[in-house]
C-alpha positions in Angstrom: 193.3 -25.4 -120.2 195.3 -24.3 -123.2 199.2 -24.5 -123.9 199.9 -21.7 -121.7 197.7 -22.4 -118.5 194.7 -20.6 -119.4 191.4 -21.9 -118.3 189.1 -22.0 -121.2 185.6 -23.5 -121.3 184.8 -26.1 -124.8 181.2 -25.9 -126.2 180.3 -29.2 -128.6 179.5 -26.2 -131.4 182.9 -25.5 -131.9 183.2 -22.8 -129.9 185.0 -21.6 -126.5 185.0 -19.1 -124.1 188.0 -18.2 -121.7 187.1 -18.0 -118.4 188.9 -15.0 -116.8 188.8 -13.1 -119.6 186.4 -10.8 -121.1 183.9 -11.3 -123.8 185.0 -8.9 -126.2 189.0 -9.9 -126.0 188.3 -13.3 -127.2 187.3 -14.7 -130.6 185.5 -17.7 -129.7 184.5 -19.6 -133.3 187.3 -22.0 -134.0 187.8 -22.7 -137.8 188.5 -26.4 -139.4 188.5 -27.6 -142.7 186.2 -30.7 -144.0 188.5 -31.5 -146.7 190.5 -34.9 -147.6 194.6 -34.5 -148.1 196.8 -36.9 -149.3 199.8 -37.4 -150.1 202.1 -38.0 -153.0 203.7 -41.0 -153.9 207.2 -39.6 -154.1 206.5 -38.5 -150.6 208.0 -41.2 -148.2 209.8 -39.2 -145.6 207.8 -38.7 -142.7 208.8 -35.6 -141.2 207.3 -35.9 -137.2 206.4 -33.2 -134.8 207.9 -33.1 -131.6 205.2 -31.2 -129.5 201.8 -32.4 -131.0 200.8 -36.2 -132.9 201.2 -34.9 -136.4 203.4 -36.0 -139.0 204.6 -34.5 -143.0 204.9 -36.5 -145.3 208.5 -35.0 -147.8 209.6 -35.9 -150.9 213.4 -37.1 -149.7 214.8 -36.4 -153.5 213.3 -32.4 -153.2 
């Protein structure tokens, strides 16, 4: 189910479909990125997100 009640099936390729919906509405790849961050050193705020388990790191002085 996604963030707004719809019922969506998850495939383990990365892909999904949304089940009252039709074929051609939906874009069903879902993109992600294999590369590493990091942070800077200056960076020691950490800015948190309220609705999901992510976190910024800021620069406090910027």
């Amino acid at each position: 189910m996604t963030e707004i009640a719809e019922e969506v099936v998850l495939y383990h390729n990365g892909t999904r479909k949304y089940v009252n919906q039709e074929k051609d509405d939906v874009e069903t790849s879902v993109n992600y990125s294999m590369e590493k961050f990091s942070k800077e050193h200056a960076a020691t705020f950490l800015l948190k997100s309220a609705k999901v388990a992510i976190g910024v790191r800021l620069d406090p002085k910027e």
